[in-house]
N, C-alpha and C positions, 0 to 999 in steps of 0.2 A: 421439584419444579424449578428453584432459585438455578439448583446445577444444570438441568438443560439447557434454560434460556442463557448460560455460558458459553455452555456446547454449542448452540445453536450461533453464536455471538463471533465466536472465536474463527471462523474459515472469512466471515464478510469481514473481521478486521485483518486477516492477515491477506484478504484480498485488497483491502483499501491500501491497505500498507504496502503492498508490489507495486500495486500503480502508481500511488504517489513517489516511492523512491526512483520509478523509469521514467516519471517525470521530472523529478528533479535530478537525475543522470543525464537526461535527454537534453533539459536546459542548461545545462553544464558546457556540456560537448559543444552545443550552437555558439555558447558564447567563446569556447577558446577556440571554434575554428573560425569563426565568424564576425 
C-alpha cells in the first residue's frame, strides 16, 4: 500500500515540478527582456 501511494505520488510531483520550473523560466525571460 506504502509503495503505491508512491506511485501514485510520483507523476503529480513531477507534474508540479514542470510547471513550476516553466514558471520560473517564464519569469526569467520577462525580466531580461523586459
Amino acid at each position: 500500500m506504502f509503495h503505491a501511494e508512491i506511485a501514485a505520488c510520483i507523476p503529480a510531483l513531477r507534474v508540479a515540478a514542470s510547471l513550476g520550473m516553466d514558471t520560473l523560466f517564464w519569469n526569467g525571460m520577462r525580466q531580461m527582456w523586459w
